[in-house]
Jmol script that loads the backbone (N, CA, C; Angstrom):
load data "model"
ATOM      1  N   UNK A   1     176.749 123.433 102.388  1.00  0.00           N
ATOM      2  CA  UNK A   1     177.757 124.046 103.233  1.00  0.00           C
ATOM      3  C   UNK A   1     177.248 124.187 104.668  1.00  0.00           C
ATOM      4  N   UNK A   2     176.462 124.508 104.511  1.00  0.00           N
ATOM      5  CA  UNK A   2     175.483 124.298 106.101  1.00  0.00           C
ATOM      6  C   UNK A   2     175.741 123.434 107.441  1.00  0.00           C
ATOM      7  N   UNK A   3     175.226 122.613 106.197  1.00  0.00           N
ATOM      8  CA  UNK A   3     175.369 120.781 106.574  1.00  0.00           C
ATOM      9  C   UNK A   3     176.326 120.667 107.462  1.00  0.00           C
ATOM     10  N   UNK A   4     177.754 120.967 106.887  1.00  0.00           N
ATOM     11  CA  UNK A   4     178.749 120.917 107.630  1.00  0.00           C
ATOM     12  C   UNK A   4     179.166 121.506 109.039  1.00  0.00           C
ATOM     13  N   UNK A   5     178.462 122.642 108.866  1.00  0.00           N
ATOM     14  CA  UNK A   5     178.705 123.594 110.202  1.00  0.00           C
ATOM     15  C   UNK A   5     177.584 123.217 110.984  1.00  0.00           C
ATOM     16  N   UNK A   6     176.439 122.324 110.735  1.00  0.00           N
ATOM     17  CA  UNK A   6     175.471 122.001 111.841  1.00  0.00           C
ATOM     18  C   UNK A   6     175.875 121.996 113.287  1.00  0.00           C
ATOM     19  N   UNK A   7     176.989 121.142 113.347  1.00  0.00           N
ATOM     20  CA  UNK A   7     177.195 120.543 115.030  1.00  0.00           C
ATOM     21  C   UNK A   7     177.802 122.053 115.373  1.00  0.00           C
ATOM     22  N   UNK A   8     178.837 122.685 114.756  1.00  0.00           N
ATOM     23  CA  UNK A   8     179.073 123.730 115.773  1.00  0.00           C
ATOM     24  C   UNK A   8     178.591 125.200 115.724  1.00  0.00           C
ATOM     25  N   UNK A   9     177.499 125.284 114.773  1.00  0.00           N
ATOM     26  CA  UNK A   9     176.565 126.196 115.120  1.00  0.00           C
ATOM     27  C   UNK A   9     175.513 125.836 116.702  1.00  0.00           C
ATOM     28  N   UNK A  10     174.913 124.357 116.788  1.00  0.00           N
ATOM     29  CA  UNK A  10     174.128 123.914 117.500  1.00  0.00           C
ATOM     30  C   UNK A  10     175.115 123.925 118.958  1.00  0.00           C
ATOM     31  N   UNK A  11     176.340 123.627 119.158  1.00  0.00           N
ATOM     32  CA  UNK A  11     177.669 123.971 119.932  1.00  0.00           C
ATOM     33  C   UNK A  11     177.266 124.951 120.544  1.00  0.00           C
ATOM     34  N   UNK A  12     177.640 126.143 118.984  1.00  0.00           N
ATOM     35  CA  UNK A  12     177.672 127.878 120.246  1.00  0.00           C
ATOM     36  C   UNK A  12     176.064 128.010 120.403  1.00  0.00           C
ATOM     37  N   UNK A  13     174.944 127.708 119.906  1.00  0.00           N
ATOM     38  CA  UNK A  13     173.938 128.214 120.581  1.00  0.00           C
ATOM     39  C   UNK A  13     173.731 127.433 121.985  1.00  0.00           C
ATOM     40  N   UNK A  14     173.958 126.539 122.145  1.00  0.00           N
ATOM     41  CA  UNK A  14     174.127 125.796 123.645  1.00  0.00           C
ATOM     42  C   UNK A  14     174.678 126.619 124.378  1.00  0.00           C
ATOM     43  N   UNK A  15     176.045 126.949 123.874  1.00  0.00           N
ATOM     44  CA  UNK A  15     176.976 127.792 124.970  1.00  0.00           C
ATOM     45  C   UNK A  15     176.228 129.103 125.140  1.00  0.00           C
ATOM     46  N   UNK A  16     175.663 129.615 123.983  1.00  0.00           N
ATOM     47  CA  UNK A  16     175.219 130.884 124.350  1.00  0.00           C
ATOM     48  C   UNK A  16     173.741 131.164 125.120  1.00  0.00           C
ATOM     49  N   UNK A  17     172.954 130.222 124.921  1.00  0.00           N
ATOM     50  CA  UNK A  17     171.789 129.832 125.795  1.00  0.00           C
ATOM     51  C   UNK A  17     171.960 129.380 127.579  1.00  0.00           C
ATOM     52  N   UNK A  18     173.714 128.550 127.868  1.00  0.00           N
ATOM     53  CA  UNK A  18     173.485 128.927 129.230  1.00  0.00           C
ATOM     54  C   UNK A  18     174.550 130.029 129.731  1.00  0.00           C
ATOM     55  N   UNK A  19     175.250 130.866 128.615  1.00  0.00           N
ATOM     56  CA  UNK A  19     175.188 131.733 129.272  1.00  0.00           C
ATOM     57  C   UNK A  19     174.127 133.167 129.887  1.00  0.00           C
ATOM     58  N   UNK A  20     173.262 132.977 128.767  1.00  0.00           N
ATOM     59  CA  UNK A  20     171.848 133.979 129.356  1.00  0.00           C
ATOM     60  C   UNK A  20     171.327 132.990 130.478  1.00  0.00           C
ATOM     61  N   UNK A  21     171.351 132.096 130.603  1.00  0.00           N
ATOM     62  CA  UNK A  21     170.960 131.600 131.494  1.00  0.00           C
ATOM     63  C   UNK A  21     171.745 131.627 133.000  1.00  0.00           C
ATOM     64  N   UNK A  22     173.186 131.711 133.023  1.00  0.00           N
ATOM     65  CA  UNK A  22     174.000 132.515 133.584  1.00  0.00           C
ATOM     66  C   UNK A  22     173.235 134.007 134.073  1.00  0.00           C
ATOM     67  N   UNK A  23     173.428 134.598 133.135  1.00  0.00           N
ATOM     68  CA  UNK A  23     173.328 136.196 133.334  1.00  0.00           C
ATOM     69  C   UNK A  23     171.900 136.206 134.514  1.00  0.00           C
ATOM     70  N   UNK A  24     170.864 135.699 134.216  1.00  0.00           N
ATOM     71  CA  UNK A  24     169.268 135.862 134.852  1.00  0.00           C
ATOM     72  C   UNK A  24     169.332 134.953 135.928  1.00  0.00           C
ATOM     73  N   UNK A  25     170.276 134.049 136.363  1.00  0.00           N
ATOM     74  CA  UNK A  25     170.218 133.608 137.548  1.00  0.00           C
ATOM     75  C   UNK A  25     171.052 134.950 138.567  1.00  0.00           C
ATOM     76  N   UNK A  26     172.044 135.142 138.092  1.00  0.00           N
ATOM     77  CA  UNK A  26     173.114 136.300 138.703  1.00  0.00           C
ATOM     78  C   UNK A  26     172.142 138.089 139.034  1.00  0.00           C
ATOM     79  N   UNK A  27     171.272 137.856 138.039  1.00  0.00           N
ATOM     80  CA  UNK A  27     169.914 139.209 138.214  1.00  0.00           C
ATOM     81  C   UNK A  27     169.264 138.824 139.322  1.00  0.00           C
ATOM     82  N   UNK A  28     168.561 137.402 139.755  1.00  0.00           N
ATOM     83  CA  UNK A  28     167.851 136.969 140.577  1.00  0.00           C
ATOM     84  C   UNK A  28     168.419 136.904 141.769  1.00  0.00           C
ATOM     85  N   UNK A  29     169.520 136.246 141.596  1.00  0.00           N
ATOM     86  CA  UNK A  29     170.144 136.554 142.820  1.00  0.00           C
ATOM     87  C   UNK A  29     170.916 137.842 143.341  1.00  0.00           C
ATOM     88  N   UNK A  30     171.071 138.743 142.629  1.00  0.00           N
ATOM     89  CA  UNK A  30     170.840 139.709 143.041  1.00  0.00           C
ATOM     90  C   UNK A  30     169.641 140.393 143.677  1.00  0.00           C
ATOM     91  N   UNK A  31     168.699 140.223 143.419  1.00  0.00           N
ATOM     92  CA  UNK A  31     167.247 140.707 143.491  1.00  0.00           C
ATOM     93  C   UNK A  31     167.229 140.154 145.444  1.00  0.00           C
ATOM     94  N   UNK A  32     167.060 138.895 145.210  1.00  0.00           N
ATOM     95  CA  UNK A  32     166.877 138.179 146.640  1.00  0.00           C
ATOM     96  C   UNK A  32     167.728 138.906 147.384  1.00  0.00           C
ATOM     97  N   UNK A  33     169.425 138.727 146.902  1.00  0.00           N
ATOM     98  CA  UNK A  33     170.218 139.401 148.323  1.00  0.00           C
ATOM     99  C   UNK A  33     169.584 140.826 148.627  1.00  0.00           C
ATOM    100  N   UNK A  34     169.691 141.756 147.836  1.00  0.00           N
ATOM    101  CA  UNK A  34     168.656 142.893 147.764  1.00  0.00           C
ATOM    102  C   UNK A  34     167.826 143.288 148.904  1.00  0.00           C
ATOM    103  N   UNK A  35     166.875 142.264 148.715  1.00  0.00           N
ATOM    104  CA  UNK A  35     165.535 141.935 149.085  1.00  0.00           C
ATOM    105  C   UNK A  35     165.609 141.379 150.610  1.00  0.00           C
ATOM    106  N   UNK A  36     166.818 140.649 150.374  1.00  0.00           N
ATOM    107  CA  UNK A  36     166.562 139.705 151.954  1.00  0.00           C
ATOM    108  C   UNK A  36     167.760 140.211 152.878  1.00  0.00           C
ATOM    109  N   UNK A  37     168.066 141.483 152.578  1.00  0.00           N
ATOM    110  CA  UNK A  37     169.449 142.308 153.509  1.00  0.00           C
ATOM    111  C   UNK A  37     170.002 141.340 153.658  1.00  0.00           C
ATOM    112  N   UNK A  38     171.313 140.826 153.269  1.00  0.00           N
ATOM    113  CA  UNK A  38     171.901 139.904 153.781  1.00  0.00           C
ATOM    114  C   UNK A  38     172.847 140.673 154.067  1.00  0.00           C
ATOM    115  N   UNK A  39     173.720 140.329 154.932  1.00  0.00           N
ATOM    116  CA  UNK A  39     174.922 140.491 155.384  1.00  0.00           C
ATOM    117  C   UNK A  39     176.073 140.738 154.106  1.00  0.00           C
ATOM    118  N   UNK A  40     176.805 141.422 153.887  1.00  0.00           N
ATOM    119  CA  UNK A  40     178.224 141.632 152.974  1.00  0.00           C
ATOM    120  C   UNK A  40     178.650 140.418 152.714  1.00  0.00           C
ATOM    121  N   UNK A  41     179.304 139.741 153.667  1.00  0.00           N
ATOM    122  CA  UNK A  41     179.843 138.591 154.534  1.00  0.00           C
ATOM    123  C   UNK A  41     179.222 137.656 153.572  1.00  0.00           C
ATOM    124  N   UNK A  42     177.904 137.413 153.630  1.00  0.00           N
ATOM    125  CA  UNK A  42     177.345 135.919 152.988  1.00  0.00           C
ATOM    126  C   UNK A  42     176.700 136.944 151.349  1.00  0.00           C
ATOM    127  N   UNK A  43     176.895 137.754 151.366  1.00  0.00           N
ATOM    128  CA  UNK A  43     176.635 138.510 149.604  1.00  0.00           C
ATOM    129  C   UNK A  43     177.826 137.740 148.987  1.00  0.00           C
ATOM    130  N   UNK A  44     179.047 138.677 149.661  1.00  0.00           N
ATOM    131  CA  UNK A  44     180.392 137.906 149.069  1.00  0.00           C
ATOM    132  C   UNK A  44     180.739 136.459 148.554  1.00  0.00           C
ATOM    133  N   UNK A  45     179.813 135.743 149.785  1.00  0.00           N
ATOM    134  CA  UNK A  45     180.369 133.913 149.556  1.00  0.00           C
ATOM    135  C   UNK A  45     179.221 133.721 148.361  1.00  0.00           C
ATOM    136  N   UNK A  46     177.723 134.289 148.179  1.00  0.00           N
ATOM    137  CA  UNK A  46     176.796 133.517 147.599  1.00  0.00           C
ATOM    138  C   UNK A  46     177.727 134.406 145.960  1.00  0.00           C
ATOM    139  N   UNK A  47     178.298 135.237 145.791  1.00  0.00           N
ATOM    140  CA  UNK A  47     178.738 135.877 144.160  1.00  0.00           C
ATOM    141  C   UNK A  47     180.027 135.491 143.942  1.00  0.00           C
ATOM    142  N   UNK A  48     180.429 134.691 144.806  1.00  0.00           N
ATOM    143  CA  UNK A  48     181.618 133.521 144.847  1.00  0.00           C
ATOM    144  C   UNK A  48     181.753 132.644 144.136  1.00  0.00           C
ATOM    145  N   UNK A  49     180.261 132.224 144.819  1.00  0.00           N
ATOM    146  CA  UNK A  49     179.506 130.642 144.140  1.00  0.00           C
ATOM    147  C   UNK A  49     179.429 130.339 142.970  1.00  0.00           C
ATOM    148  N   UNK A  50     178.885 131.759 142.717  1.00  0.00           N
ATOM    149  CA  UNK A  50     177.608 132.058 141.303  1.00  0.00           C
ATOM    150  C   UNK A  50     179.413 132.200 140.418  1.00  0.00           C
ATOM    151  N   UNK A  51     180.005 132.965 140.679  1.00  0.00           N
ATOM    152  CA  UNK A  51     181.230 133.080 139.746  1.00  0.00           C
ATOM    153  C   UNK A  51     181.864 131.976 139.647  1.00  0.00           C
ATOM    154  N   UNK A  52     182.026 130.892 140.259  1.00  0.00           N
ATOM    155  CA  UNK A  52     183.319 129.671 140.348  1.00  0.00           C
ATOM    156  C   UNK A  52     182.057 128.771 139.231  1.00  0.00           C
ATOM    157  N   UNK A  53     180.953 128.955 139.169  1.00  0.00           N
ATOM    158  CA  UNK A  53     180.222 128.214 138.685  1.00  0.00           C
ATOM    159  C   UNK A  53     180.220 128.793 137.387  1.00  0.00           C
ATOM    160  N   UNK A  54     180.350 129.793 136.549  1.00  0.00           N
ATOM    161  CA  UNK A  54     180.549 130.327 135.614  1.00  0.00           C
ATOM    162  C   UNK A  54     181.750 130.116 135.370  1.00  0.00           C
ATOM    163  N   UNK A  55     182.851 129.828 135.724  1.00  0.00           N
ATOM    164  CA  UNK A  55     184.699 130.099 135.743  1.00  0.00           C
ATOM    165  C   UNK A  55     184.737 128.529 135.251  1.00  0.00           C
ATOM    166  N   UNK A  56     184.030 127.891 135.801  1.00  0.00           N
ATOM    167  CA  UNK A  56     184.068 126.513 135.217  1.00  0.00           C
ATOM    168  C   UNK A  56     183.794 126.091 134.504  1.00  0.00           C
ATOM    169  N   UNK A  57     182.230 126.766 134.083  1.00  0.00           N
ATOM    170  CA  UNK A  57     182.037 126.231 132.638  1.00  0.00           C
ATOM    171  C   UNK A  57     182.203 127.057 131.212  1.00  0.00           C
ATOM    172  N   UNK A  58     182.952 128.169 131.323  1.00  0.00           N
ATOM    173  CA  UNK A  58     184.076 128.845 130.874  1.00  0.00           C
ATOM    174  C   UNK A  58     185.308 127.562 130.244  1.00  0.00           C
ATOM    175  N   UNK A  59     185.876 127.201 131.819  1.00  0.00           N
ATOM    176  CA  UNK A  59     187.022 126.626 131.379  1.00  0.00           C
ATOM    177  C   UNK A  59     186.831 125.196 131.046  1.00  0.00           C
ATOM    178  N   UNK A  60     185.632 124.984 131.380  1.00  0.00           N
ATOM    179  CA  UNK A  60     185.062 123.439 130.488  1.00  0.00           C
ATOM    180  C   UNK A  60     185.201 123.731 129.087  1.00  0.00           C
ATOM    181  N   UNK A  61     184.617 124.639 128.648  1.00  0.00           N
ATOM    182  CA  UNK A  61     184.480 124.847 127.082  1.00  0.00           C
ATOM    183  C   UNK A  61     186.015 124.865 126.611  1.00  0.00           C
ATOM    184  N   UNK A  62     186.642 125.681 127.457  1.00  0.00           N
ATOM    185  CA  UNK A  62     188.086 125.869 126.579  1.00  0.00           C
ATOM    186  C   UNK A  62     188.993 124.540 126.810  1.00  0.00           C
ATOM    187  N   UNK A  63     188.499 124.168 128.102  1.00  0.00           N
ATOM    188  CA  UNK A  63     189.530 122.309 127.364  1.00  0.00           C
ATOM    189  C   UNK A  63     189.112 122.006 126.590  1.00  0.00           C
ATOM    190  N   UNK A  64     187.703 121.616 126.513  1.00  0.00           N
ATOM    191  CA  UNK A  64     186.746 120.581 125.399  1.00  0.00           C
ATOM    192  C   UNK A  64     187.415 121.335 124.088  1.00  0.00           C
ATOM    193  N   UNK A  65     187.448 122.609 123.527  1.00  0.00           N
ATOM    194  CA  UNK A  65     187.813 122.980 122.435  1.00  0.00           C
ATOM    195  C   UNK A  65     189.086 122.603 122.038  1.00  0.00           C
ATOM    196  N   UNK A  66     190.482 122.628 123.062  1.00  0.00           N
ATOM    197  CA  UNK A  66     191.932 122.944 123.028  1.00  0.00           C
ATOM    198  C   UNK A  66     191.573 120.682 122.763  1.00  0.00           C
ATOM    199  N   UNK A  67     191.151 120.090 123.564  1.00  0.00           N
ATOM    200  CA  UNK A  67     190.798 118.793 123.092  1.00  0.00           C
ATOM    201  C   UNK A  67     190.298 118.459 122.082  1.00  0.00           C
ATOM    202  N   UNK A  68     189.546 118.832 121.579  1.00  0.00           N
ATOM    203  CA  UNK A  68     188.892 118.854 119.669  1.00  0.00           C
ATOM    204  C   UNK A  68     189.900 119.464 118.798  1.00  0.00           C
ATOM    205  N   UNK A  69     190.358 120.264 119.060  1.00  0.00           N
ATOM    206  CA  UNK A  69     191.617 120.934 118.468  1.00  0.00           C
ATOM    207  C   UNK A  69     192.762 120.186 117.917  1.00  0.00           C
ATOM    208  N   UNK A  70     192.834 119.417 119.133  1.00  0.00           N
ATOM    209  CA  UNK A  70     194.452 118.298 118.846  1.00  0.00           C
ATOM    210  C   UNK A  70     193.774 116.547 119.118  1.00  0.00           C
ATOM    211  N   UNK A  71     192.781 116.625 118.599  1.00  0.00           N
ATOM    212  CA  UNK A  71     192.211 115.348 118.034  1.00  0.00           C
ATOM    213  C   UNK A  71     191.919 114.181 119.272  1.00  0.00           C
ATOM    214  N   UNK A  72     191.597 114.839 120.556  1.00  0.00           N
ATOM    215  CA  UNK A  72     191.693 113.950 121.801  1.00  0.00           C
ATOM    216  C   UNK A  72     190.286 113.606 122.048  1.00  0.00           C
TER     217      UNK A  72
END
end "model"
wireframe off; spacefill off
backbone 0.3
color backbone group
């Protein structure tokens, strides 16, 4: 029974490995802005970044799934 669920156990630990990997870049960069006073102004654009880059591969996963779903 295992067997079967291999690929999408190995699936969500991918997904869930870059999302910690997500999370500790978003700590770090916190740390730096922190650290290096930045301006509001360029805080705002760099947690912009960091979010559109998460929002995407968010919504990567949910096509790829809604596409496996209906056999595409």
């Amino acid at each position: 029974m295992l067997h079967e669920y291999i690929g999408l156990i190995k699936s969500i630990g991918i997904y869930l490995v870059f999302t910690v990997i997500f999370f500790f870049i978003g700590m770090a960069v916190k740390d730096v802005l922190k650290q290096g006073n930045v301006l509001p102004f360029g805080q705002k654009i760099v947690w912009l970044a960091l979010f559109l880059g998460f929002a995407g591969f968010i919504t990567k996963g949910i096509i790829q799934l809604n596409w496996e779903g209906t056999g595409i």
